[in-house]
C-alpha positions as CSV (number, residue, x, y, z in Angstrom):
1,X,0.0,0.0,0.0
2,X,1.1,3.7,-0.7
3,X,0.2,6.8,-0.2
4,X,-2.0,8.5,-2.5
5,X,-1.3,12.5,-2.9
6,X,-3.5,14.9,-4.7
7,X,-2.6,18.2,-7.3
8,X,-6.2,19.6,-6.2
9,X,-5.9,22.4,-8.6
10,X,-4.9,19.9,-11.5
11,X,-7.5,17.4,-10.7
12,X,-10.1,20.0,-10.0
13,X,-8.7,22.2,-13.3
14,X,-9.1,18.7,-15.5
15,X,-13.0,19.7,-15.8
16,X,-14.2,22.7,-17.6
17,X,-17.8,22.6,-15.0
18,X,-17.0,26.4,-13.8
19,X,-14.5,25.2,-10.8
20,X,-13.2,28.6,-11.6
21,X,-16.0,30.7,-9.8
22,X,-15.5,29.0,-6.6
23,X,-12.1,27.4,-6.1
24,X,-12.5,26.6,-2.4
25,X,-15.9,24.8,-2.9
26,X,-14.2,22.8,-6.1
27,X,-11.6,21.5,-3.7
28,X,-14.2,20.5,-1.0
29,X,-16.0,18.8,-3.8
30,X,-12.9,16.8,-4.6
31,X,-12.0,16.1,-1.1
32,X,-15.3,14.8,-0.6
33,X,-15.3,12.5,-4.0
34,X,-11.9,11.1,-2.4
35,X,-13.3,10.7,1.0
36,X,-15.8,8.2,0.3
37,X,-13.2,6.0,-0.9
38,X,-11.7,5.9,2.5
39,X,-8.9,4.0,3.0
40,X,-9.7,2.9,6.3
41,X,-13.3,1.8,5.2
42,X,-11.1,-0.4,2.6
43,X,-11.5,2.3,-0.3
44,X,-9.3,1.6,-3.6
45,X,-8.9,3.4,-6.8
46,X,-9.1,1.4,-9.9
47,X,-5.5,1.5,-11.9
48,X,-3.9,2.2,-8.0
49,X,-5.3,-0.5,-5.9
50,X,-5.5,0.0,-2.0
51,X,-3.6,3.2,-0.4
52,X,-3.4,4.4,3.5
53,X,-3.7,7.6,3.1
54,X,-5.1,10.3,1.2
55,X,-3.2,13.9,1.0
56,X,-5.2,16.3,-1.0
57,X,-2.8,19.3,-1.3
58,X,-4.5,22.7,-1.9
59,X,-3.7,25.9,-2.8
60,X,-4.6,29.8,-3.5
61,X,-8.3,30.5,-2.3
62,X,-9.1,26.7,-1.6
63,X,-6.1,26.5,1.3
64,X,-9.2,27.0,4.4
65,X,-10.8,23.3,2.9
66,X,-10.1,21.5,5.3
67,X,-9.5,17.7,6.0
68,X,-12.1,14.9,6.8
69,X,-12.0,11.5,8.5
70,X,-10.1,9.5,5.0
71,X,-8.8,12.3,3.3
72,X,-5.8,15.0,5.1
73,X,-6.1,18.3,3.4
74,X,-2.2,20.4,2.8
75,X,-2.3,23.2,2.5
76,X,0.5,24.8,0.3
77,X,2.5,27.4,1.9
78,X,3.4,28.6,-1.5
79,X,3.7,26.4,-4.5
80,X,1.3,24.0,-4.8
81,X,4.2,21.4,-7.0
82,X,7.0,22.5,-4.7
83,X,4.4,20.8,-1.5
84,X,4.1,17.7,-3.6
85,X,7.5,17.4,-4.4
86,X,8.3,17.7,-0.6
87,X,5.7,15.2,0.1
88,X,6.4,12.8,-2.6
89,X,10.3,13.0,-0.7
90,X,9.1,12.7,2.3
91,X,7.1,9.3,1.6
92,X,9.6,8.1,-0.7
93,X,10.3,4.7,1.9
94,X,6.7,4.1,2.0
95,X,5.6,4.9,-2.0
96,X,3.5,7.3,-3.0
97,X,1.3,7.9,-5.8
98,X,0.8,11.8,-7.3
99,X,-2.5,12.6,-9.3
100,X,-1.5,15.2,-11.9
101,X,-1.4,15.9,-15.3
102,X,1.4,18.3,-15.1
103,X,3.8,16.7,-16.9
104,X,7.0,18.9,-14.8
105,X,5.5,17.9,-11.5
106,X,5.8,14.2,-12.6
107,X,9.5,14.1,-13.4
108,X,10.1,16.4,-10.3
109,X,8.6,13.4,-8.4
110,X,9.5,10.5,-9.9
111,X,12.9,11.6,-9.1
112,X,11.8,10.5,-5.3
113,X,10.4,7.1,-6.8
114,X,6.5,8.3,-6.9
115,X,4.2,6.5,-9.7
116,X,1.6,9.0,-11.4
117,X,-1.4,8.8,-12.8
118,X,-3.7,11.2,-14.5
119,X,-6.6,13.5,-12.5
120,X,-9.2,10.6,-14.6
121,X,-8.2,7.9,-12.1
122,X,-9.7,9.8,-9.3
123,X,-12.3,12.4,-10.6
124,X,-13.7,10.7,-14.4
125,X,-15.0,13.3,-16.6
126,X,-18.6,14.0,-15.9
């Protein structure tokens, strides 16, 4: 099992569905899609399988979300990529997973030995 971590403004940015007029309520929406897979409650993602923790890292105007039981909200003190990038490091021993299209972010963390997969695996186009 890994840990799963989150680009919420790449995942949330993925879908054109006016995210734009209300960036903090977008990232709630996302933490909430990603909450009921809970890992605790046995949630997995198909393409990932089984992780132990969610980390949805936020940014700009959605950095007040706030966590809930199966998903922890980080908020970015500045950079949004620079957090991941810290995080995907800092889980490197335990593997981690990194949502994100952006194709920089995903060398910058598979540098640390994170997998990625694209914003689809965890919010499919509606």
């Amino acid at each position: 099992m890994s840990v799963l971590i989150v680009d919420a403004a790449n995942v949330v940015g993925s879908v054109p569905d006016g995210w734009w007029r209300d960036r903090r309520g977008a990232a709630e929406r996302l933490r909430d899609r990603l909450a009921e897979r809970d890992p605790a409650a046995g949630g997995e993602f198909e393409g990932i399988g089984a992780v132990e923790e969610i980390v949805l890292v936020v940014e700009g105007a959605a950095r007040s979300v706030e966590s809930v039981p199966g998903v922890r909200v980080d908020p970015a003190p500045g950079s949004g990529d620079d957090r991941i990038v810290e995080l995907a490091a800092a889980y490197a021993e335990r593997g981690c997973v990194v949502v994100t299209a952006d194709r920089e972010l995903r060398e910058r963390v598979r540098a640390y030995g994170a997998r990625c997969v694209g914003p689809r695996t965890v919010r499919p186009a509606d």
